[in-house]
NUMARVO-601325 format. One record per residue: y negated, x negated, z negated of N, C-alpha, C in turn; residue number from 1; residue in one letter. Coordinates in Angstrom, 2 decimals, always signed. Layout:
<rs>
nyy;nxx;nzz;cayy;caxx;cazz;cyy;cxx;czz;kepa;baro
Y;X;Z;Y;X;Z;Y;X;Z;NUM;A
...
</rs>
This chain:
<rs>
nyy;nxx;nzz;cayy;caxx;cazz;cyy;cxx;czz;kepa;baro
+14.00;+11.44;-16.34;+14.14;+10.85;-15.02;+15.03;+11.70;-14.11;1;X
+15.46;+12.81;-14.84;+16.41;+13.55;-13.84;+15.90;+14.41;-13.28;2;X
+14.78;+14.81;-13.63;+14.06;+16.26;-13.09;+13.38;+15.88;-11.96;3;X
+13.50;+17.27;-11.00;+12.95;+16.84;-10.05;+11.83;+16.85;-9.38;4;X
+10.85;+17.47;-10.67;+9.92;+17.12;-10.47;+8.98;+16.99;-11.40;5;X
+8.21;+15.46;-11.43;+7.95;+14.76;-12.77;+5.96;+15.47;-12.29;6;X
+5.48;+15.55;-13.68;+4.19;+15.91;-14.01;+3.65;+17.33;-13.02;7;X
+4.87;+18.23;-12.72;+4.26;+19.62;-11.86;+3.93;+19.19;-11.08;8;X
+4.18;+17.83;-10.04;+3.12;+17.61;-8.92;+4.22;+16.78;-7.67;9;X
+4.54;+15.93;-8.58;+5.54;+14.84;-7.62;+6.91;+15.00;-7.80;10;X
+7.24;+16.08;-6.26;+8.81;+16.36;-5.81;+9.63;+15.01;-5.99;11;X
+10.47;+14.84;-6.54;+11.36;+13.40;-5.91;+12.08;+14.08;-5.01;12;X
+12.58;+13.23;-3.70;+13.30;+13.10;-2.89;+14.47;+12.47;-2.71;13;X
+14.24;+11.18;-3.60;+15.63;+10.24;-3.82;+15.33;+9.22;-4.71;14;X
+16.10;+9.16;-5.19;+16.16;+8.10;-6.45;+16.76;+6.52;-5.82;15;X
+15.91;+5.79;-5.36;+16.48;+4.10;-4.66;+17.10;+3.69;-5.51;16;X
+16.68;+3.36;-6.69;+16.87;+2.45;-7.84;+17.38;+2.83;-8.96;17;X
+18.30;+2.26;-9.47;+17.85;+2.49;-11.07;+19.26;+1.99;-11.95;18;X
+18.31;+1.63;-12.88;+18.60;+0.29;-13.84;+18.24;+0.66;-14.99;19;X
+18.10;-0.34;-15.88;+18.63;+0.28;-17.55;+16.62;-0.31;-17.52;20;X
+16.10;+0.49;-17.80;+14.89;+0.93;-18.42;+13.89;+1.13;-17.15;21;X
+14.47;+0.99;-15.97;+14.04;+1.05;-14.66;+14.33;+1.85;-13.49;22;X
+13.21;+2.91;-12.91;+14.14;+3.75;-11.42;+12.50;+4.01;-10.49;23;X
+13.13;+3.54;-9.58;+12.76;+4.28;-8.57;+12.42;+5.18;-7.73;24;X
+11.86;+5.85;-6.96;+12.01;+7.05;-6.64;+11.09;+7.51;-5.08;25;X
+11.36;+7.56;-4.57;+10.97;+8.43;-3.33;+10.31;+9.75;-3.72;26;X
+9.17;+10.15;-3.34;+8.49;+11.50;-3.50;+7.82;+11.89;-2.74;27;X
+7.34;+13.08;-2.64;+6.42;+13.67;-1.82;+5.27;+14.57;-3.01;28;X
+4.35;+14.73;-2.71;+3.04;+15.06;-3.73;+2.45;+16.12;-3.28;29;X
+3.58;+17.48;-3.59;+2.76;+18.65;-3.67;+1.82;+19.17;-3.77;30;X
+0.97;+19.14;-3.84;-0.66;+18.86;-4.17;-1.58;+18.84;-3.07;31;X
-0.59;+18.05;-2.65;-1.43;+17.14;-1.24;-1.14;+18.56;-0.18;32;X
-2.32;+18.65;+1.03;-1.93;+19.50;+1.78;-1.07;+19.16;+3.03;33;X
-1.12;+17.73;+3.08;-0.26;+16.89;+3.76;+1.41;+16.96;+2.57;34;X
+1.81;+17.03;+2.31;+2.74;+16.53;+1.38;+2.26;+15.45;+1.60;35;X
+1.76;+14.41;+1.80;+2.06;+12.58;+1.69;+3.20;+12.13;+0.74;36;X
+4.04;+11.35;+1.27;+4.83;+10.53;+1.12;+4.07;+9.57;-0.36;37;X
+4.76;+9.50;-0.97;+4.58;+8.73;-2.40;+5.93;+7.63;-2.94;38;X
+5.71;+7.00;-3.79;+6.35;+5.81;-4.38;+6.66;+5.71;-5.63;39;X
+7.55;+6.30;-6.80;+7.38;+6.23;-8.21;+8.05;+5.07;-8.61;40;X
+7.34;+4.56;-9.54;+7.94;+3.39;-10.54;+7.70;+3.81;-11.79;41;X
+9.50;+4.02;-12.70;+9.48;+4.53;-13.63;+10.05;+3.49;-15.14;42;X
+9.00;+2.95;-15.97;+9.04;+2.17;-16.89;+9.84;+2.61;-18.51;43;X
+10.57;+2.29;-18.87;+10.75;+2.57;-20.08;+11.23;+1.53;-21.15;44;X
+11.11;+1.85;-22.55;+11.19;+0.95;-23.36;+10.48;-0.48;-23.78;45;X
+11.02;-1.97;-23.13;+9.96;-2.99;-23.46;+9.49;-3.61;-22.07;46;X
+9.90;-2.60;-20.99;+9.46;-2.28;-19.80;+7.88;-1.64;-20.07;47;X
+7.73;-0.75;-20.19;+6.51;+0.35;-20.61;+5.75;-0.38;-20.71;48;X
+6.11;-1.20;-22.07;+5.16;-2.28;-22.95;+4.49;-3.25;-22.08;49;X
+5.32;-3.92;-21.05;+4.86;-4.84;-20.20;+4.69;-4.43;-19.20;50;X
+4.74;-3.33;-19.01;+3.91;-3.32;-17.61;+2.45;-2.31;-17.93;51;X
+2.25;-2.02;-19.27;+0.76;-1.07;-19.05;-0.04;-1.65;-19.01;52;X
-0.08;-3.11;-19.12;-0.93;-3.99;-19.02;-1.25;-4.27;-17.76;53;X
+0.09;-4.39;-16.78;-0.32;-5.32;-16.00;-1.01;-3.92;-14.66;54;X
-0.59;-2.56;-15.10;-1.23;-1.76;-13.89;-2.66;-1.33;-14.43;55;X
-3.14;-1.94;-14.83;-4.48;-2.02;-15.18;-5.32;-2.48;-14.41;56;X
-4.59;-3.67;-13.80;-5.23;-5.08;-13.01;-5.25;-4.36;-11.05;57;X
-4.71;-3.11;-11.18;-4.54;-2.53;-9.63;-5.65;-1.86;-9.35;58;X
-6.85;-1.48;-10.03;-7.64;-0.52;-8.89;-7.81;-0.98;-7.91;59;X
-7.90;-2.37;-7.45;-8.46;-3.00;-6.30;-7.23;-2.52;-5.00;60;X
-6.50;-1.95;-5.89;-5.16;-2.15;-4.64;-5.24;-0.55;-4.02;61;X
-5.60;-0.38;-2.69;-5.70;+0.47;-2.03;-4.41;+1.70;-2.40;62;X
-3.22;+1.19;-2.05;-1.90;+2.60;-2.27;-1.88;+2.56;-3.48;63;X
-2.34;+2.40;-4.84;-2.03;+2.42;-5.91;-3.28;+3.98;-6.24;64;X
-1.98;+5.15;-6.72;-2.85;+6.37;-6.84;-2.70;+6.87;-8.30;65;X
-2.40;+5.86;-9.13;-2.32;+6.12;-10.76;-0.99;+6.31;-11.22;66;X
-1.78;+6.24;-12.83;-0.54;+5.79;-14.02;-0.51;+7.06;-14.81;67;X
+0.60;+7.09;-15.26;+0.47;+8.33;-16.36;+1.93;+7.93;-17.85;68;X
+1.88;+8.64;-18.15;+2.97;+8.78;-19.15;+3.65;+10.15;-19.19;69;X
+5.03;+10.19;-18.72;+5.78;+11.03;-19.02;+6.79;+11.01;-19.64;70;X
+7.11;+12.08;-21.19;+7.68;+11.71;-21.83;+8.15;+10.39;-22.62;71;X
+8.84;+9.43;-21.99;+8.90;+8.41;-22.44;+9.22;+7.08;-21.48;72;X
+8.29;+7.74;-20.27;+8.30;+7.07;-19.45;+6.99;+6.76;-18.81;73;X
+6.86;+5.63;-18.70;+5.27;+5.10;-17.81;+5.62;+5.06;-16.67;74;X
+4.95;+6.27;-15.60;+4.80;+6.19;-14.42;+3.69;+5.85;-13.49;75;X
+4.53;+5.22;-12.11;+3.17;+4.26;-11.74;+3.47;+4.61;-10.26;76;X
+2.46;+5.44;-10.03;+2.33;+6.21;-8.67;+1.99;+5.27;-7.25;77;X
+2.31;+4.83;-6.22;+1.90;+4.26;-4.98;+2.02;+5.25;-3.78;78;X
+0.75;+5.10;-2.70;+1.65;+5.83;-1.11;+2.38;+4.78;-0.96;79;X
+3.16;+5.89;-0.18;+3.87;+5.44;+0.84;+3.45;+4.66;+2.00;80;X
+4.44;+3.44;+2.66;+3.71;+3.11;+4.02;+5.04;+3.01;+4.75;81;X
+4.42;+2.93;+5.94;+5.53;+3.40;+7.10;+6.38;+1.97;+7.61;82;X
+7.07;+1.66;+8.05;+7.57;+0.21;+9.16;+9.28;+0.64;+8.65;83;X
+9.89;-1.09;+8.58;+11.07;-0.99;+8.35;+10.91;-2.55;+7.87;84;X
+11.78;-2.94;+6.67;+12.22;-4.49;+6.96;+12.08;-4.89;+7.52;85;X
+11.41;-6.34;+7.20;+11.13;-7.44;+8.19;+12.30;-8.02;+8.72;86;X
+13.62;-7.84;+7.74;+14.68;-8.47;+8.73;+15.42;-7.61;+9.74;87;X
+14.49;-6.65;+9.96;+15.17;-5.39;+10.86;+14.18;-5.97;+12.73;88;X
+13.40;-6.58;+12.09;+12.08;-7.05;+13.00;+12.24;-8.42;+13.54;89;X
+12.36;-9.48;+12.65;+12.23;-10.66;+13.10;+14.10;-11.51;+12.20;90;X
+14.38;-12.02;+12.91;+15.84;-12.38;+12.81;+15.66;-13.82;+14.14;91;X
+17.44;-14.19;+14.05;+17.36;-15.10;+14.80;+17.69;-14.45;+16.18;92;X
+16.95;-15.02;+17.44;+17.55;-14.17;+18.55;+16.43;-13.09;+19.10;93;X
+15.71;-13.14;+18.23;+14.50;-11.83;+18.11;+13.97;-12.43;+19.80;94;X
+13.35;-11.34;+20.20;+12.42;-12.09;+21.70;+10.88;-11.21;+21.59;95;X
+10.31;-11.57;+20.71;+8.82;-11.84;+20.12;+7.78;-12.72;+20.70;96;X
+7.25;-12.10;+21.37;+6.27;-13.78;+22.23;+5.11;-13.87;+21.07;97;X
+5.14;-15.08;+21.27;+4.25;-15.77;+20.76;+2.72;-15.12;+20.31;98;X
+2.34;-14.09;+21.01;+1.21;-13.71;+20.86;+1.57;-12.40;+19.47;99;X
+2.42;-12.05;+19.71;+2.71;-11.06;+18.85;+3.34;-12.21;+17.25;100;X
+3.67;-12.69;+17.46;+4.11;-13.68;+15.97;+2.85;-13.99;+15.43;101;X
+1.75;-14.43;+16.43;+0.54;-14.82;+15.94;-0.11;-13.69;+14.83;102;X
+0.10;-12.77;+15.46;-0.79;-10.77;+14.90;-0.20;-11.15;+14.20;103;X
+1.28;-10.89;+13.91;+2.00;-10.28;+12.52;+2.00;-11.32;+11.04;104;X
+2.07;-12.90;+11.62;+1.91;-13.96;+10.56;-0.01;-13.50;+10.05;105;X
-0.71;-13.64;+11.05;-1.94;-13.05;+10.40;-1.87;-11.89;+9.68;106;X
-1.33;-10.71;+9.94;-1.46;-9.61;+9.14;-0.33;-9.74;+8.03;107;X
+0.46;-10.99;+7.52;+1.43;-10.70;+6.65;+0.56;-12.18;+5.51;108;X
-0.27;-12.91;+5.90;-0.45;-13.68;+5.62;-1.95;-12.86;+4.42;109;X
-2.54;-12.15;+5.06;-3.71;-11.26;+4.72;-3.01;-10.62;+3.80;110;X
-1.97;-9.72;+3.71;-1.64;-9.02;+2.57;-1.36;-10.56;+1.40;111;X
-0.71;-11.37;+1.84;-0.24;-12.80;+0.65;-1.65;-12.96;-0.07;112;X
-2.79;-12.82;-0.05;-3.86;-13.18;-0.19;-4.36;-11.89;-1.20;113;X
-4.18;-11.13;-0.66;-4.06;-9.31;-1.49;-3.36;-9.65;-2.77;114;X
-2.75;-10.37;-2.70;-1.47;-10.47;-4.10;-2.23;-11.54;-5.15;115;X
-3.49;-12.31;-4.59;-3.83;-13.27;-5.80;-4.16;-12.91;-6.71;116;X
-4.70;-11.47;-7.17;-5.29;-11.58;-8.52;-3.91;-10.70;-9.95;117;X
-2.55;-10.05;-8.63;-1.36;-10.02;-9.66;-0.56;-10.27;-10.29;118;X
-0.47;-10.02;-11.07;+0.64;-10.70;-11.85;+2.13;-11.43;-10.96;119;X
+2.05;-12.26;-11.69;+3.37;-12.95;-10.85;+4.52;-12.38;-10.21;120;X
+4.78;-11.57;-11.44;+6.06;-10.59;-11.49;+6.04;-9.02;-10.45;121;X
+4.49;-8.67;-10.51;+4.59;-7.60;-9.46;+3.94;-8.18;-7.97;122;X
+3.71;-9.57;-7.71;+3.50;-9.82;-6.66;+4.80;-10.40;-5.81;123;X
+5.84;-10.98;-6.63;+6.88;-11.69;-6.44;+7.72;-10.51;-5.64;124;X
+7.56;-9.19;-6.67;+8.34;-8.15;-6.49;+7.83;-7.47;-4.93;125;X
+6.98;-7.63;-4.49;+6.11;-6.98;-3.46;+5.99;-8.08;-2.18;126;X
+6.93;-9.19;-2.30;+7.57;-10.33;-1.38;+9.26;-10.23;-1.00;127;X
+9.96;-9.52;-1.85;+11.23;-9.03;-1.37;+11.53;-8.74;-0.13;128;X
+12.21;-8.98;+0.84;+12.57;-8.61;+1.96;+12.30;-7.04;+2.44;129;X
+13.18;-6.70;+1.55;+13.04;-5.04;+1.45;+11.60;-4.25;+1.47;130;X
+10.37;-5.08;+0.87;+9.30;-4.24;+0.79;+8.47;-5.31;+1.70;131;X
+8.46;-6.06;+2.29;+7.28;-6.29;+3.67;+8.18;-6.00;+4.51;132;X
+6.82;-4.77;+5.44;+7.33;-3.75;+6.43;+6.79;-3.62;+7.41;133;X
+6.88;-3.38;+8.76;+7.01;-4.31;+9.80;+6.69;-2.60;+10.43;134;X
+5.13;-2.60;+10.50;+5.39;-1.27;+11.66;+4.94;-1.33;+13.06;135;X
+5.59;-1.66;+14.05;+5.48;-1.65;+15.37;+4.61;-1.01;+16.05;136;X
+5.14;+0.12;+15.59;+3.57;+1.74;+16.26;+2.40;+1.27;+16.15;137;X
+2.03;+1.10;+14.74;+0.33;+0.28;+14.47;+0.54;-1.06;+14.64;138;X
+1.21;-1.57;+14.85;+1.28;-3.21;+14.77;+0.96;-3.86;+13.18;139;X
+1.71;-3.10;+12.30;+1.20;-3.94;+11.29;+1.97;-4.39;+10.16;140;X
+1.56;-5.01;+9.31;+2.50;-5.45;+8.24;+2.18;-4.71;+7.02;141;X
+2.44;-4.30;+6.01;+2.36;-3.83;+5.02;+3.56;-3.54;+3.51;142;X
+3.21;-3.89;+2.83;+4.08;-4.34;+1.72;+4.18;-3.38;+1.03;143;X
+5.84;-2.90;+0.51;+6.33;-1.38;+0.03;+5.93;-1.83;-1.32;144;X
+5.46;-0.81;-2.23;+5.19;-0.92;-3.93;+6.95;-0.49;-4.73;145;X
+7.99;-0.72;-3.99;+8.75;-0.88;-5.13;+8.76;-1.79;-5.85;146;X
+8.26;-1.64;-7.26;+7.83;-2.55;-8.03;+8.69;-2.68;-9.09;147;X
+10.32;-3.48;-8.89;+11.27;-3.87;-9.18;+10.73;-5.04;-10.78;148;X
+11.37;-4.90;-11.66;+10.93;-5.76;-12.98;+11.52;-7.20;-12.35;149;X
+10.88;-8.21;-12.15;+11.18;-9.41;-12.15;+10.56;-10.61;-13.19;150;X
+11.68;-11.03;-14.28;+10.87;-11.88;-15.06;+10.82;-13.16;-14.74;151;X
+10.14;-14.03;-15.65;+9.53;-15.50;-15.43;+9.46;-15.98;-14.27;152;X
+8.44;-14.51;-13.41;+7.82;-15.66;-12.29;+6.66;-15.94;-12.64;153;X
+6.32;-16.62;-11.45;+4.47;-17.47;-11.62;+4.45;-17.71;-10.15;154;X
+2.95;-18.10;-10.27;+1.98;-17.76;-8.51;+2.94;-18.95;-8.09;155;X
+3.40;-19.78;-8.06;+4.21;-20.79;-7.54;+5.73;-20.04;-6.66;156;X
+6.30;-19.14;-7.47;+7.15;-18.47;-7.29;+6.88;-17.48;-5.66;157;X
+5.84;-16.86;-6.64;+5.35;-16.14;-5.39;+4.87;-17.07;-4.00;158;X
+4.67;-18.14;-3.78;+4.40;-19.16;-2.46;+5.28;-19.23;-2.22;159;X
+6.88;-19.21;-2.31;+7.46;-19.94;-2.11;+8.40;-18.66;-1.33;160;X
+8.12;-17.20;-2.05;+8.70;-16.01;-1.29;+8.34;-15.84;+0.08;161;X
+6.51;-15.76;-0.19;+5.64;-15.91;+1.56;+6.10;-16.27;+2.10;162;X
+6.45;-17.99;+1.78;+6.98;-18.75;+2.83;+7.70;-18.61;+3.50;163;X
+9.14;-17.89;+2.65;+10.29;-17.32;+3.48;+10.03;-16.82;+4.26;164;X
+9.17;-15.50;+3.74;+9.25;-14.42;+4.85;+8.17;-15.18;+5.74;165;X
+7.09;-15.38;+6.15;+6.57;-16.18;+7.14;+7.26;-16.63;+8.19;166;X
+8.20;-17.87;+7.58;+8.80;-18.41;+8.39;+9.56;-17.51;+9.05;167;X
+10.25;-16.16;+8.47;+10.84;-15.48;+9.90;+10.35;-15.25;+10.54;168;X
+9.08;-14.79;+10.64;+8.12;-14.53;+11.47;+7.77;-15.40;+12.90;169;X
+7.83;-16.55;+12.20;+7.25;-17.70;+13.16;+8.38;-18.75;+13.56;170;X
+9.39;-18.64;+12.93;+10.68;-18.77;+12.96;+10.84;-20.39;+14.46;171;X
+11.55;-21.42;+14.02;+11.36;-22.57;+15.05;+12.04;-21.82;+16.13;172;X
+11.45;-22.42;+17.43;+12.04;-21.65;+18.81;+11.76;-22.56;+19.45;173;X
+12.86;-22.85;+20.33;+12.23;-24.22;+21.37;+11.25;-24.32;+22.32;174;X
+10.50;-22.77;+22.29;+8.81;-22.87;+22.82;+8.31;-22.95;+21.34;175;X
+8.40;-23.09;+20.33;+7.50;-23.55;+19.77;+6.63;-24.58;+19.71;176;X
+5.65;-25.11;+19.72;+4.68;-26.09;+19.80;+5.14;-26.93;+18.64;177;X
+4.60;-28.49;+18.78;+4.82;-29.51;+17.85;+3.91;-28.40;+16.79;178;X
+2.65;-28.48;+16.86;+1.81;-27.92;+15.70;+2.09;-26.61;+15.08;179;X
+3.15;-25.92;+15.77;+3.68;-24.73;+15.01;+4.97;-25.34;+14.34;180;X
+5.90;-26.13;+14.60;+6.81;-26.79;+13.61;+6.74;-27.25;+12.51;181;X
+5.26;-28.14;+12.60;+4.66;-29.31;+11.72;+4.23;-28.22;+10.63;182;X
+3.67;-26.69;+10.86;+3.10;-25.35;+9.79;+4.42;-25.01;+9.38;183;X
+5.60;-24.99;+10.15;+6.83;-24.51;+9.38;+7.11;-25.78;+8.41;184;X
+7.32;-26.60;+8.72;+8.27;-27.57;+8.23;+7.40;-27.69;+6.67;185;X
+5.86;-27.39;+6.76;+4.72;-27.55;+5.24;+5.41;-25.95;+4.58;186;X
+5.58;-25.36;+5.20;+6.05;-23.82;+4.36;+7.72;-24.20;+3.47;187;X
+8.68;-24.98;+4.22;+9.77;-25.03;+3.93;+9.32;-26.23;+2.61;188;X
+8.60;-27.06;+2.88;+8.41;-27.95;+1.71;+7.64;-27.29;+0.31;189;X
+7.02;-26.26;+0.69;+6.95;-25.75;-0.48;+5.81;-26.19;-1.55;190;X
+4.95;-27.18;-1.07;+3.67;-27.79;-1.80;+2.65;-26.53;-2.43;191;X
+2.51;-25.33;-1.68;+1.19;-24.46;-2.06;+2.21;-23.90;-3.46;192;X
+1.14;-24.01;-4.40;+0.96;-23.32;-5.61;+1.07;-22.11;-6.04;193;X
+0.07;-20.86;-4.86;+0.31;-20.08;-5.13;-0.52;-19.33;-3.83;194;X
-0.54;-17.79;-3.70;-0.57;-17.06;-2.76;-1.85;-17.94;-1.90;195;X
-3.37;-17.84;-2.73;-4.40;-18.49;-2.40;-4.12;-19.75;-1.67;196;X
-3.27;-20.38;-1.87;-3.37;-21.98;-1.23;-2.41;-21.34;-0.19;197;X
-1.54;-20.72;-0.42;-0.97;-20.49;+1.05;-1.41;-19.84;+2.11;198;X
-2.33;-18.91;+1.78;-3.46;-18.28;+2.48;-4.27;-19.61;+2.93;199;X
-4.55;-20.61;+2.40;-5.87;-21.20;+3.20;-4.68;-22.28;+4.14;200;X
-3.61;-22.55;+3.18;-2.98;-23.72;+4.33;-2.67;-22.92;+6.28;201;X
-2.57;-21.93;+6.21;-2.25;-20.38;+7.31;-3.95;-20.75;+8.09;202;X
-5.05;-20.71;+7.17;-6.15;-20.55;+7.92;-6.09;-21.83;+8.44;203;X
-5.85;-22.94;+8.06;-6.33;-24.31;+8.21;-5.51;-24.41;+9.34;204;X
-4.39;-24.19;+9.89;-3.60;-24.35;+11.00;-3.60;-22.86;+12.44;205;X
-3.82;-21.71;+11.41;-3.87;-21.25;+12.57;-4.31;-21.41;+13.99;206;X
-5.97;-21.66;+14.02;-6.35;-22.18;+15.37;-5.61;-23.40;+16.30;207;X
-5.00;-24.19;+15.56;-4.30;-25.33;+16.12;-3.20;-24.73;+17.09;208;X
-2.42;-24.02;+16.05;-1.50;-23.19;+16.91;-1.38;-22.84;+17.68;209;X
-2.32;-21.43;+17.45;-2.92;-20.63;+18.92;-3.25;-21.52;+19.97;210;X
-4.37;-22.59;+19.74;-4.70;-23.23;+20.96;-3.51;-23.98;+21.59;211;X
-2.59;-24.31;+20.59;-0.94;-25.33;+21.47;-0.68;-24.47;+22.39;212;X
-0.59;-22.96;+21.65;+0.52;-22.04;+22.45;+0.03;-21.28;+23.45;213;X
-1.44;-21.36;+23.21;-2.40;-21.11;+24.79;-2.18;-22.09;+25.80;214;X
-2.35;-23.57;+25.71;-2.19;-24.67;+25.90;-0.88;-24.36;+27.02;215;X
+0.23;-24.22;+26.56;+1.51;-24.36;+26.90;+1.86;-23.06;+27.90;216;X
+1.11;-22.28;+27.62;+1.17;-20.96;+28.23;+0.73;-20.85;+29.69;217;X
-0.08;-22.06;+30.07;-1.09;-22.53;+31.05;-0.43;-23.30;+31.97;218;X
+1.20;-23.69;+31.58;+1.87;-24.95;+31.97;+3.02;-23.97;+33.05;219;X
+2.95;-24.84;+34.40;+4.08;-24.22;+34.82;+5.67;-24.33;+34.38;220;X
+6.56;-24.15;+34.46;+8.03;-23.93;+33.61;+8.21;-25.47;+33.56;221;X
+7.94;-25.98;+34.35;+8.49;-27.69;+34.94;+7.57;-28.54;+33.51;222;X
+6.52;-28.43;+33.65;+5.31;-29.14;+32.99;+5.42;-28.55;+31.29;223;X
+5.63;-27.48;+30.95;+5.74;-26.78;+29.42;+7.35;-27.44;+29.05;224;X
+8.55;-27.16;+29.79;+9.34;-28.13;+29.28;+9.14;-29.36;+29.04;225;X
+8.82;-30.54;+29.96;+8.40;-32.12;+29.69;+7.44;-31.41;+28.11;226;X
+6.30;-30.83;+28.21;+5.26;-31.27;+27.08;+6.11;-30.81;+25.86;227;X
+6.77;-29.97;+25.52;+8.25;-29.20;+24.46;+8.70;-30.53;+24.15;228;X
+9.59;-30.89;+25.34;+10.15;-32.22;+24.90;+9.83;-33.53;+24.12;229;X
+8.56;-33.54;+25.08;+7.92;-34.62;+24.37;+7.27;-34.75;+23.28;230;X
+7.03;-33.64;+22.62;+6.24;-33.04;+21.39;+7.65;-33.27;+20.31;231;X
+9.11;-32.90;+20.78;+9.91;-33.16;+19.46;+10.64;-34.77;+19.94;232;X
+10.16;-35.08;+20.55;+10.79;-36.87;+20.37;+9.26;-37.20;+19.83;233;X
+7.96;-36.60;+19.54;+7.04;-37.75;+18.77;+6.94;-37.11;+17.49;234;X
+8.08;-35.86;+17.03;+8.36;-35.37;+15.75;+9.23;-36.36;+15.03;235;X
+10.10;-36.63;+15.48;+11.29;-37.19;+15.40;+10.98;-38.34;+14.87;236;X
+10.17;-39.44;+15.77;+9.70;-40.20;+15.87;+8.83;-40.17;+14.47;237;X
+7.96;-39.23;+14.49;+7.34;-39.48;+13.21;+7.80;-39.26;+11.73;238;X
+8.91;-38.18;+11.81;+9.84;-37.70;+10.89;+10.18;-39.22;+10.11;239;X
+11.17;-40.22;+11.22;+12.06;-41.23;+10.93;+10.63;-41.98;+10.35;240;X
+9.64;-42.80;+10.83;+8.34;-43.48;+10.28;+7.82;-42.79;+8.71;241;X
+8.48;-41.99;+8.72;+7.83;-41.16;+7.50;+8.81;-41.71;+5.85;242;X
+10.03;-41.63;+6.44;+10.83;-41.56;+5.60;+11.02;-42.89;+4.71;243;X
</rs>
């Protein structure tokens, strides 16, 4: 793991990580006439063991550019993708209109859906703050492959990461619409199972949304305050009836 450059091909650049049977690594892929930017995840011991199984289950996954064995280490190659932290992006205070929260919950919601057929543990790992990445230039979301060992999760686990990050995304704002609260307040409760159900609960509300926040968008300042208002006194209202 110290050399700096593993299989004659992949320069490391920096070592992120590293932990007792686990490292990280930043690279660039000599090879390439681009250098491209690369991702190492380096397995060893009863690490190795459990994960040669589970990168088996990746051809489907676009940045995933192969596995190898070096020395006594299972390496598990990804590109690189470009953005920054999502909490570098969306925070409290952020001034994000609405139309743009809409793009990015769709394009972060689409990768959650990407994650159903992985393992718990490398989808959980690929919900970390640190690896959904937020690139402005393209407008898009995309999830870093540091693929950090996390044990005894399950697709439940993983719903419940989305959710987090989602909700910064869409984060309550007092232009938010009743029907965009009522989608937060189902994310914070935490009912979906797993990536799939949180993917369809996202489809099942999106249009509602959009149309509130078109809706409201249409309202002069006078008329969008009253309908704001009145939308969280018949929350409230229904909150207390609920309980």
């Amino acid at each position: 793991m110290d050399a700096m450059l593993v299989r004659e091909r992949y320069k490391v650049v920096r070592v992120a990580d590293s932990r007792e049977d686990y490292a990280f690594a930043e690279a660039v892929d000599i090879l390439d006439r681009e250098m491209g930017g690369c991702l190492l995840n380096l397995y060893e011991g009863p690490l190795l063991r459990r994960y040669l199984s589970c990168f088996d289950r990746l051809e489907g996954c676009a940045a995933f550019q192969g596995m190898f064995l070096e020395g006594e280490s299972l390496v598990a190659v990804f590109q690189d993708c470009g953005g920054v932290p999502i909490d570098q992006v969306f925070y409290k205070g952020d001034r994000h209109s609405w139309e743009d929260r809409m793009h990015y919950a769709g394009q972060f919601f689409q990768q959650v859906l990407n994650l159903a057929d992985l393992p718990a543990e490398m989808a959980c790992a690929l919900l970390l703050s640190e690896n959904v990445r937020v690139d402005l230039t393209n407008r898009q979301i995309c999830l870093r492959h540091h693929m950090v060992p996390m044990e005894d999760m399950n697709p439940r686990e993983a719903a419940y990461l989305a959710g987090d990050q989602a909700f910064k995304i869409l984060r309550p704002r007092w232009s938010s619409p009743r029907e965009e609260l009522d989608f937060l307040d189902e994310l914070k409760e935490g009912r979906c199972t797993s990536p799939v159900q949180l993917y369809a609960l996202w489809r099942s509300r999106e249009e509602q949304i959009r149309t509130a926040c078109e809706a409201l968008q249409k309202k002069n300042v006078v008329r969008r305050w009253c309908s704001l208002l009145v939308g969280r006194v018949k929350r409230r209202a229904a909150r207390r009836k609920a309980r």
